[in-house]
Backbone bond lengths (Angstrom), bond angles and torsions (degrees), N, CA, C in turn:
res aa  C-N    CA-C-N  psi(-1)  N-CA   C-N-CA  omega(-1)  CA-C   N-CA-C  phi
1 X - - - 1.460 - - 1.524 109.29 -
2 X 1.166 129.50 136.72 1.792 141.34 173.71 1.170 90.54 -61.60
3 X 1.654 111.88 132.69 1.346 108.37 159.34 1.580 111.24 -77.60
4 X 1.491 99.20 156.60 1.514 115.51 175.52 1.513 115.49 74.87
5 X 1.554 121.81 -16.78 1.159 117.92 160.84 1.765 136.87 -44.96
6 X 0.804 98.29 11.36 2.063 97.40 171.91 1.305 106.24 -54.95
7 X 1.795 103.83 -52.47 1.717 95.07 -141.25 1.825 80.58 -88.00
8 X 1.102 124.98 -6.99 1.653 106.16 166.09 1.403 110.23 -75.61
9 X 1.286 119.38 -56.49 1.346 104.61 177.07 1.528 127.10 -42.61
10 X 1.186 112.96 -45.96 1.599 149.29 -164.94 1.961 80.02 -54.76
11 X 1.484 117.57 -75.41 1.548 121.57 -172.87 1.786 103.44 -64.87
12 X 0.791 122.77 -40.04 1.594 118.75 179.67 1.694 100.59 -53.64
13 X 0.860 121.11 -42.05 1.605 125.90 -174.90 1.238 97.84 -64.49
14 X 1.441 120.99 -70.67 0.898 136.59 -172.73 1.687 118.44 -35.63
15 X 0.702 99.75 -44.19 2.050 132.59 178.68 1.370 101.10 -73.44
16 X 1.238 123.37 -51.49 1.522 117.65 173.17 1.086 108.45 -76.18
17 X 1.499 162.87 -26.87 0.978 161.93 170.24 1.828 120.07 -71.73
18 X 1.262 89.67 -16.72 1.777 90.44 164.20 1.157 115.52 -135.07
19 X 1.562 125.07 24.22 1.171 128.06 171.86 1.524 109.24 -105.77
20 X 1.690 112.73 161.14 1.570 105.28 152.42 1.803 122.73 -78.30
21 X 1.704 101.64 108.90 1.586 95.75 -161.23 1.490 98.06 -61.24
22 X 1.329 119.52 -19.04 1.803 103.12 -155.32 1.225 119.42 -83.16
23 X 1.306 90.42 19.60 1.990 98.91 175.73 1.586 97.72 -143.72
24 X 0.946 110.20 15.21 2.169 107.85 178.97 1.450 92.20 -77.73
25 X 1.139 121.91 113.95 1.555 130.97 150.16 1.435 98.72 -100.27
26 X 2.012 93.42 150.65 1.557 81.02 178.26 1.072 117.07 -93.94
27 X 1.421 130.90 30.57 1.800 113.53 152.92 1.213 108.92 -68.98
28 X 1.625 104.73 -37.59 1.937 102.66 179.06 1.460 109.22 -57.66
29 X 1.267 111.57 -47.77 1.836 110.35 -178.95 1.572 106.35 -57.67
30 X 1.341 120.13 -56.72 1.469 101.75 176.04 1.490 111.28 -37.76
31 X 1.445 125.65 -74.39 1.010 144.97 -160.65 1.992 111.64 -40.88
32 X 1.689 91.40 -38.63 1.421 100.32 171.09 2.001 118.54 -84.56
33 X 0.900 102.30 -23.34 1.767 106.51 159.86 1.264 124.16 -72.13
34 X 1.280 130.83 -35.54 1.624 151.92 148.70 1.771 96.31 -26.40
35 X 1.287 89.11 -94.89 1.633 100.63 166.07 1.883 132.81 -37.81
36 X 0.818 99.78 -59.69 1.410 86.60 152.10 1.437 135.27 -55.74
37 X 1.401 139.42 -47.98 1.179 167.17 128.53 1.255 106.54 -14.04
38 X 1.295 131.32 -61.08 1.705 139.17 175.16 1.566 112.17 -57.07
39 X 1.440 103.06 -44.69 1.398 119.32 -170.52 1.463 113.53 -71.87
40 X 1.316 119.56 -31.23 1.582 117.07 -168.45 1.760 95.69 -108.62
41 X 1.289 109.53 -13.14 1.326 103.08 163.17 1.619 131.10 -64.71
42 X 1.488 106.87 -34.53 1.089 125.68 171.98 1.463 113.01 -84.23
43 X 1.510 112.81 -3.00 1.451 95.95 167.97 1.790 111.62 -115.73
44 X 1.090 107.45 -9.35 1.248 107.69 -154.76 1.785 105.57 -131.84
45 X 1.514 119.61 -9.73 1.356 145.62 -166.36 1.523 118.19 52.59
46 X 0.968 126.42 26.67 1.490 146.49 170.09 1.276 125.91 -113.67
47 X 1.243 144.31 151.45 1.394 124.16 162.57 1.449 85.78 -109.45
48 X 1.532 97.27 157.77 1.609 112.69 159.48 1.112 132.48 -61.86
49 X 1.447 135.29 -33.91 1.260 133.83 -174.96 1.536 103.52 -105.62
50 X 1.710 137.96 21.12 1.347 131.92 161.32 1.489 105.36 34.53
51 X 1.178 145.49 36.90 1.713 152.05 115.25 1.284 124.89 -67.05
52 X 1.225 108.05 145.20 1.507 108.97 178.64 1.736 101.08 -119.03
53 X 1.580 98.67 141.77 1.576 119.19 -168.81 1.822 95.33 -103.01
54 X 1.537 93.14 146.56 1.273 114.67 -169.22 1.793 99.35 -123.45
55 X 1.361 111.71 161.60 1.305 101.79 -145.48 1.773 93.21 -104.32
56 X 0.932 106.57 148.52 1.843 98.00 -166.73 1.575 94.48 -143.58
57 X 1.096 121.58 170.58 1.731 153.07 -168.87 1.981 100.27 -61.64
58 X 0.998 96.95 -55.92 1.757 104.59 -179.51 1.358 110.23 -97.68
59 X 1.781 128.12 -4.97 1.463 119.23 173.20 1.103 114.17 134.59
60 X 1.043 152.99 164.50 1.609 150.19 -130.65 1.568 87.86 -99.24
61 X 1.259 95.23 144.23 1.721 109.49 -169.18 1.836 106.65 -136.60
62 X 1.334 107.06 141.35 1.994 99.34 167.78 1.428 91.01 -100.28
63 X 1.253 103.48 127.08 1.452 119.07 165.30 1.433 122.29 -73.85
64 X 1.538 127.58 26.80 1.586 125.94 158.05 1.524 104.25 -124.67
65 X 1.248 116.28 13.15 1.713 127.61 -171.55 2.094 95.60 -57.18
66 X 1.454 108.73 -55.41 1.172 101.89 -174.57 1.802 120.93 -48.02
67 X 1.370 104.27 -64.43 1.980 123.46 150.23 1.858 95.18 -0.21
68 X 1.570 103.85 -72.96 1.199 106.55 -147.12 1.400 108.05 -72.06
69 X 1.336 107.09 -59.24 1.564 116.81 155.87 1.536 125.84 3.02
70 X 1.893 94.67 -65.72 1.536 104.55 176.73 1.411 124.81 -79.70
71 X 1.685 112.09 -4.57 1.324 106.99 -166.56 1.686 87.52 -95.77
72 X 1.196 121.30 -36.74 1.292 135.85 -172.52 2.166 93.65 -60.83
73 X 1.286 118.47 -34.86 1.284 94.58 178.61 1.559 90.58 -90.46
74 X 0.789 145.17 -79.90 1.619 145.55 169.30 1.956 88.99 34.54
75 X 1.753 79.19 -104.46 1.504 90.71 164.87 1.571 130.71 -9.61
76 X 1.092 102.30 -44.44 2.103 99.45 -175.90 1.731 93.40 98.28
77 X 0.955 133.44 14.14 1.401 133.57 167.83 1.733 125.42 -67.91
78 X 1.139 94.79 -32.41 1.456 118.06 -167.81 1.410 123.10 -163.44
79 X 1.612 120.21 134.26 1.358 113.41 175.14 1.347 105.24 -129.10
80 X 1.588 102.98 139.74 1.762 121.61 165.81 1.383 128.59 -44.08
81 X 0.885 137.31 92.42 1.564 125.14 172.69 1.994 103.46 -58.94
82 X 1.227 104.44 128.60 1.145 108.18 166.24 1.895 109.46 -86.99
83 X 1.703 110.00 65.20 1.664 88.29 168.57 1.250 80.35 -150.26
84 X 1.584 98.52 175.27 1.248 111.54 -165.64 1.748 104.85 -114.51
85 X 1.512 111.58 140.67 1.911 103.35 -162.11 1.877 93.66 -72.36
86 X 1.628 100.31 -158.44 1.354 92.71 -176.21 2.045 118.35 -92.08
87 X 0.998 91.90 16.06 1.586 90.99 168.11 1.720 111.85 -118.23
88 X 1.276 104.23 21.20 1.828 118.48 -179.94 1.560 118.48 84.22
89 X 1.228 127.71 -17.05 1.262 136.55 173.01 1.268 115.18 -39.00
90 X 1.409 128.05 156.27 1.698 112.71 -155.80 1.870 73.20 -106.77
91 X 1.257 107.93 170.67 1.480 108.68 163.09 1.568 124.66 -150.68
């Protein structure tokens, strides 16, 4: 298990539960943890998920997101669609 991962998992849920999953790729999920994270930082001087984002090609990314991903399907939390959206992205 990642240490300190709850409150990521904890918002990843969270994110799937008010998102449309059938198009969440996870560049969009990065992209939506960024945002969240940015946002409560600026209000509150903390981010919620205590990770730090590294700067990547499509937008600041946490580099153990995949880790969590799988422990999160592990778990029964979440399942992968094996297809790809309409610009090829796996989702």
């Amino acid at each position: 298990m990642i240490q300190n991962g709850k409150k990521l998992k904890e918002l990843i849920l969270y994110i799937f539960n008010n998102y449309n999953n059938s198009n969440l790729t996870e560049t969009k999920l990065q992209k939506l943890l960024y945002y969240c994270d940015f946002n409560y930082y600026q209000k509150y001087g903390q981010p919620i998920t205590g990770f730090s984002y590294s700067k990547n090609t499509h937008g600041p990314t946490i580099k153990v997101l995949p880790k969590i991903l799988q422990e999160l399907e592990r778990e029964g939390y979440i399942k992968r669609l094996k297809k790809q959206n309409y610009y090829g992205a796996p989702q």
